[in-house]
N, C-alpha and C positions, 0 to 999 in steps of 0.2 A: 673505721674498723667494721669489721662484716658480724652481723646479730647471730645470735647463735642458731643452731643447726634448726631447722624447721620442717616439716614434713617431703617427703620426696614428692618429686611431679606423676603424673599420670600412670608413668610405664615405672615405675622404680625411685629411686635416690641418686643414680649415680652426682658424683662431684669433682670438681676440679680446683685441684687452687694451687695460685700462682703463686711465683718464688717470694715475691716480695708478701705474701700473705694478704693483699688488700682484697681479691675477689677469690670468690670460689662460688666456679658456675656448676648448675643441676644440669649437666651436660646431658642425663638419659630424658628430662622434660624438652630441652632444647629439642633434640634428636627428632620425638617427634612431632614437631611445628612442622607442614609440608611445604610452607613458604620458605626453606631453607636452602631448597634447591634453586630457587628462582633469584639469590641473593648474588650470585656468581653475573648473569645477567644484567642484574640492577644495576650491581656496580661498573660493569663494562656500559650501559647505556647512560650514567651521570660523568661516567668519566669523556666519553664521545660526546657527548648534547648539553651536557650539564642540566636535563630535564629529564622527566621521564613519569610513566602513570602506569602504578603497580593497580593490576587487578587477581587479587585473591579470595578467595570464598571465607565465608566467619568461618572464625576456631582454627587458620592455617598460623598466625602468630606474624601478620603485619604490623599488627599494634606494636608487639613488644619484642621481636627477634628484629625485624628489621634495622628496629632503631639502633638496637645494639650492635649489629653488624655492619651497621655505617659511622658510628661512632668507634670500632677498632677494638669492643669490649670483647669478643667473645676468644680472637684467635692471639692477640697480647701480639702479632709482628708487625702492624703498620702502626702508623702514628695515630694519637688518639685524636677524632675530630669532634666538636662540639655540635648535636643536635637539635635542634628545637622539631615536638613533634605538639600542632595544635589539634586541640580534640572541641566537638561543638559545644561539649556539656562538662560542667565542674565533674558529676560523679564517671562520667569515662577517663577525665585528666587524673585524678585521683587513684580511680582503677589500675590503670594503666604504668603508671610510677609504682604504685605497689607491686604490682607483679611482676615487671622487669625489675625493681631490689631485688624481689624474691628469686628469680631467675639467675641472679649476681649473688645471692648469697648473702646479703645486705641488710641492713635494717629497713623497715618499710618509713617513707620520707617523714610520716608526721608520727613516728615512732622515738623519733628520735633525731639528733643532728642534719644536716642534710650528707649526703654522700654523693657517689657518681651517679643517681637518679634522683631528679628534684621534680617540683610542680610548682607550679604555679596558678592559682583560678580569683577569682575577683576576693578582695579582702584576705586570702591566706598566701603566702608563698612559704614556699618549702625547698630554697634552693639557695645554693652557695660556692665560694668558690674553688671545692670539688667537682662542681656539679659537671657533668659532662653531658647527661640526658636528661633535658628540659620537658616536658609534659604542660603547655599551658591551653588556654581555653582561646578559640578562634577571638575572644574581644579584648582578650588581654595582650594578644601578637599586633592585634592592630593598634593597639596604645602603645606599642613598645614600635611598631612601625613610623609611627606619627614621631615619636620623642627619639629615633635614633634609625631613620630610613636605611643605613648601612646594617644594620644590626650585628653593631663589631662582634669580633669572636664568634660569629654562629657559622657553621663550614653548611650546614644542612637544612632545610625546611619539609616537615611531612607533613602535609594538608592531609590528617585522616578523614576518612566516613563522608570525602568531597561527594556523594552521592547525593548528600540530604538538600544541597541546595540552600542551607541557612545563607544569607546576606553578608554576616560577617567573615564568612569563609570564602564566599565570590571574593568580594572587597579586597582582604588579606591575598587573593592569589591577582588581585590585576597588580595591586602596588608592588609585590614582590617580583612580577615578570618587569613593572616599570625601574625596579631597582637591579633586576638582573639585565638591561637594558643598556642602563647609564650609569650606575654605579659601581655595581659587583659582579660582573659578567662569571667570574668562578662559584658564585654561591649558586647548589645546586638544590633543585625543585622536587618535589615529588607531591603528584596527588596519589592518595591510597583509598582505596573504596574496595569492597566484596562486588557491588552491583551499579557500578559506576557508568557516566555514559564515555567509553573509552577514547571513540574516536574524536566526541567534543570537547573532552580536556586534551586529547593527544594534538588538536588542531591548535589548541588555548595556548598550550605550554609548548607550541613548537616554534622555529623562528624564521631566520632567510633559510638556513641549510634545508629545513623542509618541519614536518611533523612530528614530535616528539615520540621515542621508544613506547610502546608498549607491553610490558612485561609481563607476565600471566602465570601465576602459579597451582598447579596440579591437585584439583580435587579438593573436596573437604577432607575433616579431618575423620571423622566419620558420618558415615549415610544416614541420611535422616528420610523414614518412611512419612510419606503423606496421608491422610485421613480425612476426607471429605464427610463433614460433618454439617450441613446444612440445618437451619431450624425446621418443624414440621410441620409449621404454615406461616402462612407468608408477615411477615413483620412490616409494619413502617420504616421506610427510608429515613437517617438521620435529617435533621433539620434545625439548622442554626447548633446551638449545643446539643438542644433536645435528642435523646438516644429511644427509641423504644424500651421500655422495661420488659416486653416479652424478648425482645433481644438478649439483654443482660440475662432474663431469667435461665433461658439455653445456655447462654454461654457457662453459667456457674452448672448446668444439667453437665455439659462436656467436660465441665471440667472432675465433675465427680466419673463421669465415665473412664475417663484418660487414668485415675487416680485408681480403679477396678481393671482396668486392662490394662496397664504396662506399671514398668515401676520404677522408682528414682521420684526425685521431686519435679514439679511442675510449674511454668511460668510463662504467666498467661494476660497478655498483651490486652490492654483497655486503654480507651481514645484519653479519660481525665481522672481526674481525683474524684470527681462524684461516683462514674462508674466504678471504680475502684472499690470505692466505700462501698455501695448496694451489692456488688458482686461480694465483697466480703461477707456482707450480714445474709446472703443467702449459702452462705459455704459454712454455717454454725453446724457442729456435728460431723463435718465430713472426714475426721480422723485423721486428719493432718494441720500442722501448724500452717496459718495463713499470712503472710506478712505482704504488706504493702510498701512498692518501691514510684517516686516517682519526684520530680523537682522540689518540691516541698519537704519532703521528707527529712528530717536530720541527718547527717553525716554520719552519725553512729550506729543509726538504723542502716543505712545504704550500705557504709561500711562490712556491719555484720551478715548481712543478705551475700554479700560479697564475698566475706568470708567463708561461708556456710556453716554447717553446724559442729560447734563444738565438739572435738575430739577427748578420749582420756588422756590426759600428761600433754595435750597442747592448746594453744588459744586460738581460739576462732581469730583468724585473720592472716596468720601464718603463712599459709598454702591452701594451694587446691585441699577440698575436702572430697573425698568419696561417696559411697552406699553407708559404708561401716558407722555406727554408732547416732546415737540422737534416731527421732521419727521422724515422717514424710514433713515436709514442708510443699505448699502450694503461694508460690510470690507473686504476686498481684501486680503489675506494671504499666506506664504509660510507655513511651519510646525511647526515654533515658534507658533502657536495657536492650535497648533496638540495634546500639551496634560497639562495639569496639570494649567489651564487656564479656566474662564467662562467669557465669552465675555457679558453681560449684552445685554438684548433686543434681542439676536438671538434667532431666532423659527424655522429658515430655515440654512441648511448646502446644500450648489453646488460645489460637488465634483470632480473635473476635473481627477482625477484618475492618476495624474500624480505625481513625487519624485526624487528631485535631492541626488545621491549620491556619494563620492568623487571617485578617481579612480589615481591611479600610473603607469604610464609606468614607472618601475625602469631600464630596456633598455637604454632610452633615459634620464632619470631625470626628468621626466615631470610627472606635477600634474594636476588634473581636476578636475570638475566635470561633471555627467553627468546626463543626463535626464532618468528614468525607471520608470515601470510601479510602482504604491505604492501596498504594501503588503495587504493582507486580515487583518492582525495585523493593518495597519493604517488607511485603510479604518474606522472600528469598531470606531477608538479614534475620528478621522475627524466627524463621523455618531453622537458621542457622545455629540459633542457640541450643536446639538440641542436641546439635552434633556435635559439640566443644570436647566433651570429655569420654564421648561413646557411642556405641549407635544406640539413633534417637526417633521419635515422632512427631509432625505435629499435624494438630485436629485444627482443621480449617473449617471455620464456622458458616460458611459458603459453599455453592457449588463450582464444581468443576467449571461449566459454562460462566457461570459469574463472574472468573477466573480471568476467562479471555480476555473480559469485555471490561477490565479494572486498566487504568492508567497504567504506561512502562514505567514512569516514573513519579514522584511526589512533583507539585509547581513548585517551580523556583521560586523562594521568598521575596524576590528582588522585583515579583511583578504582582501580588498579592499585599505587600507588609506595606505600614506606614516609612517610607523616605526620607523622613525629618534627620535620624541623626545619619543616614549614609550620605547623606546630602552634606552636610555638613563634614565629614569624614573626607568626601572628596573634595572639599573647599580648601581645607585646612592643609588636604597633597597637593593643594595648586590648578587643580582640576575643576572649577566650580559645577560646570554642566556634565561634569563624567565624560563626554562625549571621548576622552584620549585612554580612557581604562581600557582594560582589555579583560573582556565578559562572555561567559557564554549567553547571557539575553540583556539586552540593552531597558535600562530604567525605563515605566510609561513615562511619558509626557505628559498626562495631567497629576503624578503623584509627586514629580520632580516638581514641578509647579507650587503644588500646594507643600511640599516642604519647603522650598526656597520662602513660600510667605511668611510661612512660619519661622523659619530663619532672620528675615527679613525684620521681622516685627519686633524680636528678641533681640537684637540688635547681632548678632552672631553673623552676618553677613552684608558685604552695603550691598550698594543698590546694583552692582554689577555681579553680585555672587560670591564674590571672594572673601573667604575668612578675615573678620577683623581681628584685632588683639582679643576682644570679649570673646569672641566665638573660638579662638583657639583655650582661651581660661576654660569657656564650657566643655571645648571636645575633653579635655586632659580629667575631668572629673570624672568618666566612667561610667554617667547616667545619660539616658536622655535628653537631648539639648533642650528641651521641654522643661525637664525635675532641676536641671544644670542651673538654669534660669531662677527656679525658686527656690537652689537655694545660694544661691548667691544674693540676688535680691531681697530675698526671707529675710536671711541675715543680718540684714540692718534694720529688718522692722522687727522682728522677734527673738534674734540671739543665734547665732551659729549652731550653739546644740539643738536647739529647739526645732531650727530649719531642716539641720543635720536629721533628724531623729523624724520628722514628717515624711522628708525626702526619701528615706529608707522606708517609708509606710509606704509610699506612692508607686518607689519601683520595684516592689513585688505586692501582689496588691493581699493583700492578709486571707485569712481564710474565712468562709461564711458564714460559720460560728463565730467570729468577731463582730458581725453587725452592720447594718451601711452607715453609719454614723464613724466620720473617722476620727475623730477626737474619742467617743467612746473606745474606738480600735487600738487607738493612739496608751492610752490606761491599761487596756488589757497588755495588749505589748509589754508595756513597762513590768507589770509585775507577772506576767507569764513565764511558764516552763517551758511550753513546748519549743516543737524542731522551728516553726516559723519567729518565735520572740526571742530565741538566740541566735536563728540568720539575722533580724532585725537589729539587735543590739552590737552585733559584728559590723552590719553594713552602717550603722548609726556610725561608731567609731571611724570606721573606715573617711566615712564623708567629715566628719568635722575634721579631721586629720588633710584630708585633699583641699579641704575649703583653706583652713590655715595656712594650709603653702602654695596656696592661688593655684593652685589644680598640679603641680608642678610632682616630677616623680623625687620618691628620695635622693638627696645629691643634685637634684636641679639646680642651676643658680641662677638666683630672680630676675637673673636681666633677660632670660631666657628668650629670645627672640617671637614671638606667633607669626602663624600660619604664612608664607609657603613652604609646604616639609616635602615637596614632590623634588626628584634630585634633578639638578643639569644634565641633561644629556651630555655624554662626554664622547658618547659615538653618537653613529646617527639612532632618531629614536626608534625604538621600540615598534619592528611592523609584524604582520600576520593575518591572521584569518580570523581576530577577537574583534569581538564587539565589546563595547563599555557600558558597567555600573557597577553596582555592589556596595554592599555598607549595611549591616544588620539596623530593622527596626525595631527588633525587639531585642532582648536581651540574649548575650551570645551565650550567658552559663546556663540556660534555662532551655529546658528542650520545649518545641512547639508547642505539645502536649499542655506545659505548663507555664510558659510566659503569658505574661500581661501586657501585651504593645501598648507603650506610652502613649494612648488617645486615647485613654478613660480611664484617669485615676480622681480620687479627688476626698475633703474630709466634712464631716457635720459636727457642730458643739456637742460638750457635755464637760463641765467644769470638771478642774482636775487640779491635784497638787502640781506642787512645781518638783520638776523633773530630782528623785532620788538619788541618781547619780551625780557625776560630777555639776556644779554648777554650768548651767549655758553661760555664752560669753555675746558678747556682741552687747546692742544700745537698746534691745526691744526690753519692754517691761508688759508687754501684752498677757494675760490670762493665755491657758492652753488651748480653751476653746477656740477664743482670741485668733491665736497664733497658726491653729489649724485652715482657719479658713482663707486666714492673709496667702498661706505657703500656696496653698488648693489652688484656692486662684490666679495665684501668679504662674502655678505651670500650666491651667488649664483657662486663660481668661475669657475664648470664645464659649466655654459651658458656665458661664455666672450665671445661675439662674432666678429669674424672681415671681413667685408664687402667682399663681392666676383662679387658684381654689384651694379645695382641700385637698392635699397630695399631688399637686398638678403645677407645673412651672415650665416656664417658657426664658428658654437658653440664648444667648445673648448670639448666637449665631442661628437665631431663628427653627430650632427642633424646640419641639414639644416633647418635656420629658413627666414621667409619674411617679412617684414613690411605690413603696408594697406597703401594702395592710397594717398595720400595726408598727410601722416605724416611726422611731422619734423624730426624724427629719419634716414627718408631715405637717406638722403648720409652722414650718420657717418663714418668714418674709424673704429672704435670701436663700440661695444655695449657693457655694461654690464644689460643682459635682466633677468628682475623679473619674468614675468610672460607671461608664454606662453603655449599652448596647440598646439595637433596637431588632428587636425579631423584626423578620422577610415581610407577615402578614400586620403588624402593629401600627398603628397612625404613629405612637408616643413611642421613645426611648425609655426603659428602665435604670432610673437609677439604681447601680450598688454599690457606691462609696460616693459619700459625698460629705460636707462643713458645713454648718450654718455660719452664713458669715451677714455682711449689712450694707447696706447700698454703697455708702463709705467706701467702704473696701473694693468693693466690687468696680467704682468706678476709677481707684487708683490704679488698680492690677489690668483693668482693662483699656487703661487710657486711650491705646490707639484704637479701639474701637468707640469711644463718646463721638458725637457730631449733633449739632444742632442748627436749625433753622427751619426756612417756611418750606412747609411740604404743604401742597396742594394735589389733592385728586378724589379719585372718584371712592366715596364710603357711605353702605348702605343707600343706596340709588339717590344718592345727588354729592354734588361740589362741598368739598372741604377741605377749608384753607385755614391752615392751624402752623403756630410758631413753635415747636418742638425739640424733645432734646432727646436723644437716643443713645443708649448705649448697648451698640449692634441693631436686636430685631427689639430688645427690649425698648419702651417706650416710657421715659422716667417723668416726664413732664410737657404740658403743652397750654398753649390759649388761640381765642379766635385770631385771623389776621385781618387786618382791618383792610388793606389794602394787597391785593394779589396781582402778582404780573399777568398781564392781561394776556403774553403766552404761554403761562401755566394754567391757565383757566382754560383754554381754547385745547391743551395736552387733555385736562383733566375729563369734558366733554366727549373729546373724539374716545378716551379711554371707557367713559359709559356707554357711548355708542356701544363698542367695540362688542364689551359685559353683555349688554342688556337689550343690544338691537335695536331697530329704528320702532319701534312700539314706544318709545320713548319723544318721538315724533307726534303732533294732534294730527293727523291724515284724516284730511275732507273727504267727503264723497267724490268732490270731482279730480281730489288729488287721487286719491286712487283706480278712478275711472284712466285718467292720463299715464298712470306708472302703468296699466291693466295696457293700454294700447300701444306703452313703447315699446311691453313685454311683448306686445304680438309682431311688433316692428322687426327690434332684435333677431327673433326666433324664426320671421319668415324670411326677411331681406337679410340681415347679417349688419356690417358697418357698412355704413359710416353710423345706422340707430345703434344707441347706447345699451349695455347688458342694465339692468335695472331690477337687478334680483338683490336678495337681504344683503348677502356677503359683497356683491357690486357697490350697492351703495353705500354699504357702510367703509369699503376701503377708497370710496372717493367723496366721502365726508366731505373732506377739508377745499373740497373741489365747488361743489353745488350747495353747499350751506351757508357759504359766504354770498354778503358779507355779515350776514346776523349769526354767525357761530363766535366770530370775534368780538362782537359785541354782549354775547351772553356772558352772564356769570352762575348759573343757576340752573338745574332741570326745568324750572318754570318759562323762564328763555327759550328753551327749546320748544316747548307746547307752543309757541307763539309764533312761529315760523312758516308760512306760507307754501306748502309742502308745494303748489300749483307752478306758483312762480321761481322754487325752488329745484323743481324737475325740470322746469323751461330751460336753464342754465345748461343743461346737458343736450338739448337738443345740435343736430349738428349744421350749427349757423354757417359754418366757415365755407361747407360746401354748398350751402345752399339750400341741399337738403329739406332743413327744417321747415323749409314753406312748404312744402308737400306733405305735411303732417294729416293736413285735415281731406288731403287727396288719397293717399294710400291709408289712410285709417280711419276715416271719420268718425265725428262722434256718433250722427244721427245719419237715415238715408232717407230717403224720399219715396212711400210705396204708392204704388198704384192709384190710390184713394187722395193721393195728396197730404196725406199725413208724413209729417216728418220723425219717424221711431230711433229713439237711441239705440248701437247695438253694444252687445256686452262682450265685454273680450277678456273677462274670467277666465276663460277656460279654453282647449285646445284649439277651439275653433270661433270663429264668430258667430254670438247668438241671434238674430233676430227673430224677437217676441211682438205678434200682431195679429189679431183678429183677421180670421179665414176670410170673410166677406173681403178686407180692404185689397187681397193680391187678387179676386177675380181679374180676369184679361192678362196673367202675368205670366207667359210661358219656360221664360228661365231665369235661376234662381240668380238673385243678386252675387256678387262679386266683392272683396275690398283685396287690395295689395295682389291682384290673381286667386285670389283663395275663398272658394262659393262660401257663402254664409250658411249656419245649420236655423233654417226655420223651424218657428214652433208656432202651428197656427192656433190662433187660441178660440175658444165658444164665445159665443156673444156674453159669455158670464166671466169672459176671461181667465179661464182653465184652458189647459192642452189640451186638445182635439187630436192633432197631429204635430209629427216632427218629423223633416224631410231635407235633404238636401240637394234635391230634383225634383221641381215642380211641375216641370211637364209630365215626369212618371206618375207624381201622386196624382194629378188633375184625369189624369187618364182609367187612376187603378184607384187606388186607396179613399179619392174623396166620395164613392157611392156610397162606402159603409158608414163613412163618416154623415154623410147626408142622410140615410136613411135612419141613424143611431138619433141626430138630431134636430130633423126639421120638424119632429112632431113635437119637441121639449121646447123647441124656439120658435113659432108660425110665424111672428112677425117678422123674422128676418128673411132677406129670402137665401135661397136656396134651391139654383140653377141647376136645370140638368146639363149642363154644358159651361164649366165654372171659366173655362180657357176666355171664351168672345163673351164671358158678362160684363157687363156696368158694376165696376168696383164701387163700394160701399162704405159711409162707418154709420149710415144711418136703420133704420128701419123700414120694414116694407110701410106705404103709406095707407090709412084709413082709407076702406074703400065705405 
């Protein structure tokens, strides 16, 4: 039965209703939706291709006229067909079923009965079998894809706001092109987006005949002026989450600006919840009401925002609201208002230019998010909400320039987010490596990787990739195959509710005023009012409810077959211009803004009663602190972390994580840590949720990482051979080994080499005289002499060290090694070579005087140091390997006199100065006027 009469749309009230009395549509709101025109189109492009990609501007009414226009509601003469239209975010599916009742004349779905518009979003459905227009959320179609890939009775599918790129809505459009493939060639497609990328879904969704229609409907609904409103000096770039606060502080400056120059209410687009919050508290006094809209927020809060402000003689939620009645409101937003949403009463959009999106170190195991500039694609949809109900404006908190230079589009989730549960998503279709999906960007390859291990480990997949029966129990649970894991396994150690009611903690991670202690979180929750401990206590129900019926949807029957849900090809399969992946890693009802990608949740103790409500079920009798840590750990086992100071722990997959200041967590012996990031510049991860839990546990939950045995190498500059037990990087126990394989010794050696360089070596005098002359060898001749520099000899250790490397066990072994005999080893015997060592290099030569002088080959050239007397009669300079030698003649006191390497030059030029400087410091020696034809010397002139 249709609710009663409620305020008229835009332009008026007109109505219509039909014979039978069931609807009565606002035909003058309909009227003017501009995507009305484009509906004629639509329908001749699903009926030719059975696919097709509507591109319409916000405020034209693809959200909500289409659907009904393809469902057969609006003109009562074709046949009524069944729609499913998926939205990214619970408060757009929501939205959206409201507004089309209202449109219908209807009761709004959670007003009352279900009727011809239902919804559906994780933990609520609001649909029955009236329902003819379905509204669910992109992770609730892929659950209904998985448990019934025909998805009987559905004639329609509308991928809305396909723009944004979430994962789950890639995912849902490869499996439904692979089901319109092989199994329902009549079920027809549609992606819908304002600012979509046209041609690459229009290739996606096309097939043999060619590329799918592209339909485009005329203009916004009204024109929205621009306002280049730049800060006025220059700000910090975002960074990790960190936002500049001179930022924020501008932005709440435009927003008082926006609220003095134009009028209607305002809404005004912030990257998270924190800025949200600061921008609020600096908008005290600004003479309009402030409300904050954003994932977290309560359904009654969104609702009401949604509604707008209360009229005389009707309810806030009814219909559009106007200017008329109530004061200004300014709604504070992350990107849940970003698209497929008309805020009632805005006329003004302040656009802070900022967009969180998620981010994976698969390195470490850690999940984020982060702060980035918003794309030119979201700028356009943010610009759009002014113009819904009027002409509007929006103040762009950037320049013009800026402008150009910002991305077309947001990154696709599918190459940023954690892969764990799409990975599994496509196991579970038959698809393990995704490689047969049809995607606009294909999974990386090291993220598919690191989810399939993680699949792997959890038992949810064998060794080949394919869904086992557990991994189909876990997809059908609705959580992260990660939370799916603990609480299935939780279960048995602490009670199904108790698991249930953690698991709900973990997959939205609580608010920051709950604490990083998640047992303390765990309390607050329980006896909490706000919007987050009544999603919590919905989701809590939700899961012990799934977990009881082994993940199975209502009406399942337990012999239910698992995984492969991908259909037979009944033609040939599925070809085109797609590439394969898809499958959200974070959560599909949750906009980017405000999900928490399942790679960093986790809980810490704080005793607590036993759970108020219904008793838990299951065989645990664990405490709750107990119970928190067991659950933590089991979805998070590579972060078990065990204390290595004060605040300071080290994570069983080898990151360094720290506590904050004043937290209870900080002198646990244990952690099992939820949720933790690590800034760009920080050695450590910060924890902010985590358990205290106990080695105990830590080593059940992490079993496939325990391993023990003898590890030998190199620690603190010598050999260590220790019997050891590890779980991951942590280190739980060890002793000496008495006996070490004598080729782990000989590993552990070359690896101190490696550290610590051949200084590790005792090098004689004459061992380095000999490396000093092969260096000269090398450098003048080339090969067959050996290179004999640090990084040479250290990467042919294992070459010239034998056979006393194998023999050693110890650094003290090495000091003991013959560096002489050990450089001998490289000389190049094979050719011959090596007996010409002491001919092209020698050590010492032969001078004039009969004296035999060692030369030094230190350094670029060879040195020869000798008393100036001993080269009298020596016309030209010595020679080794072709290359003169640099003499240095020295004073009879053995200081340099000269240094030359042309001795007939100096004999001719340079030795007067030298003679006259010292034949009077030195008489006895002599000192010829004609140094060339003297009688070399090393003695004195003789007593006369």
């Amino acid at each position: 039965m249709p609710g009663p009469p409620g305020p008229p749309g835009p332009g008026g009230g007109g109505w219509r209703r039909w014979e039978d009395g069931a609807v009565t549509i606002r035909t003058d709101a309909l009227a003017q939706l501009p995507v009305r025109t484009a509906v004629p189109a639509l329908l001749r492009a699903l009926d030719e291709h059975g696919t097709a990609v509507l591109c319409a501007p916000p405020g034209t009414g693809k959200t909500t006229l289409v659907p009904l226009a393809l469902a057969g509601l609006l003109d009562g003469a074709g046949p009524v067909r069944r729609v499913l239209v998926a939205e990214p975010r619970r408060i757009a599916a929501r939205a959206a079923a409201r507004r089309m009742a209202w449109l219908l004349g209807e009761t709004a779905p959670e007003a009352g009965g279900p009727g011809r518009i239902g919804f559906t979003v994780r933990g609520e459905r609001r649909a029955g079998p009236r329902t003819v227009v379905e509204v669910v959320t992109t992770g609730v179609l892929l659950q209904r894809l998985q448990r019934d890939p025909e998805l009987t009775g559905v004639d329609t599918v509308i991928l809305d706001e396909c723009h944004e790129r979430h994962l789950d809505a890639d995912t849902a459009a490869a499996f439904l092109l692979d089901v319109r493939a092989t199994l329902r060639p009549e079920l027809r497609l549609i992606a819908a987006s304002a600012t979509t990328d046209a041609a690459g879904w229009s290739r996606l969704l096309g097939s043999g005949d060619g590329d799918a229609p592209v339909v485009e409907a005329e203009g916004a609904s009204h024109p929205v002026a621009v306002v280049w409103a730049p800060p006025p000096r220059p700000v910090r770039p975002p960074h990790g989450m960190r936002v500049d606060p001179a930022l924020l502080g501008h932005v709440a400056a435009v927003v008082r600006r926006a609220l003095a120059e134009r009028a209607g209410d305002v809404l005004c687009f912030l990257p998270g919840v924190g800025e949200i919050a600061r921008v609020a508290g600096l908008l005290g006094g600004c003479g309009a009401e402030v409300l904050q809209v954003h994932g977290r927020a309560p359904a009654a809060v969104q609702d009401a925002v949604l509604a707008g402000r209360t009229r005389a003689g009707g309810a806030a939620g009814e219909g559009p609201a106007g200017d008329a009645g109530g004061g200004r409101r300014v709604v504070l937003a992350t990107s849940v208002a970003e698209s497929s949403l008309t805020v009632p009463g805005v006329r003004v959009v302040v656009d802070s230019g900022l967009a969180r999106e998620p981010r994976t170190d698969h390195a470490r195991g850690l999940s984020s998010l982060t702060t980035v500039r918003a794309s030119q694609a979201a700028a356009r949809q943010r610009a759009g909400r002014a113009g819904r109900e009027a002409p509007g404006t929006v103040y762009r908190c950037w320049s013009e320039a800026e402008d150009a230079r910002a991305p077309r589009w947001p990154a696709p989730e599918i190459a940023v987010a954690d892969l764990t549960a799409f990975a599994l998503q496509a196991a579970c279709w038959g698809d393990p490596d995704a490689s047969g999906l049809a995607l606009l960007d294909p999974p990386p390859g090291g993220a598919m990787a690191a989810a399939r291990e993680v699949l792997t480990a959890i038992g949810a997949v064998d060794e080949r990739g394919r869904a086992t029966e557990r991994g189909g129990r876990l997809a059908r649970l609705g959580v992260h195959p990660r939370l799916a894991r603990a609480l299935v396994d939780g279960a048995e150690e602490v009670g199904g509710r108790r698991a249930a009611e953690i698991v709900a903690l973990l997959s939205e991670e609580p608010p920051r005023e709950y604490g990083d202690d998640l047992a303390a979180a765990w309390r607050t929750a329980r006896r909490g009012q706000d919007g987050y401990a009544a999603r919590w206590r919905q989701e809590a129900r939700r899961l012990e409810r799934a977990l009881a019926s082994g993940g199975r949807a209502p009406g399942t029957p337990a012999t239910t077959p698992a995984p492969d849900n991908r259909p037979e090809p009944a033609t040939a399969p599925h070809t085109g211009t797609r590439t394969g992946t898809g499958t959200a890693g974070t959560h599909p009802d949750r906009p980017v803004s405000d999900r928490h990608t399942p790679g960093t949740p986790a809980p810490a103790p704080d005793k607590r009663p036993e759970p108020t409500t219904a008793p838990h079920t299951g065989t645990g009798t664990h405490r709750d602190d107990v119970a928190a840590g067991v659950v933590a750990a089991l979805a998070f086992p590579e972060r078990v972390a065990r204390a290595r100071g004060e605040g300071s722990f080290l994570m069983a997959s080898g990151t360094a994580a720290e506590t904050a200041e004043g937290s209870p967590l900080r002198g646990a012996p244990w952690l099992a840590v939820a949720v933790a990031d690590r800034p760009a510049t920080a050695a450590s991860a910060r924890v902010r949720l985590a358990a205290v839990t106990d080695a105990d546990t830590a080593r059940r939950a992490a079993a496939a990482l325990c391993s023990g045995g003898a590890e030998v190498g190199w620690v603190d500059g010598d050999v260590v051979a220790r019997e050891v037990t590890r779980l991951g990087a942590i280190e739980l126990a060890s002793r000496p080994l008495a006996a070490a394989e004598p080729g782990r010794l000989r590993a552990a050696l070359l690896a101190g080499l490696r550290r610590e360089g051949l200084e590790l070596l005792r090098w004689s005098a004459d061992g380095l005289r000999l490396r000093q002359r092969l260096a000269f060898l090398h450098r003048v001749l080339g090969d067959p002499w050996p290179e004999v520099s640090d990084a040479a000899l250290v990467e042919r250790a294992g070459e010239w060290l034998e056979p006393e490397l194998s023999a050693a066990r110890r650094r003290a072994d090495l000091e003991r090694i013959d560096t002489v005999a050990a450089l001998g080893r490289l000389l190049p015997w094979a050719t011959g070579e090596a007996a010409r060592l002491e001919e092209l290099a020698p050590e010492r030569i032969e001078v004039p005087s009969g004296s035999r002088v060692r030369l030094d080959y230190g350094g670029d050239q060879p040195v020869l140091a000798v008393k100036l007397q001993e080269m009298f009669g020596l016309a030209d300079t010595p020679r080794v390997a072709g290359v003169p030698v640099l003499v240095h003649l020295l004073s009879p006191a053995g200081r340099p006199a000269a240094v030359t390497a042309d001795l007939a030059s100096f004999w001719r030029g340079g030795y007067r100065s030298v003679r006259a400087e010292l034949r009077g410091r030195y008489p006895k020696h002599p000192w010829p006027e004609d140094p060339s034809t003297a009688q070399p010397t090393r003695r004195t002139n003789p007593r006369r």
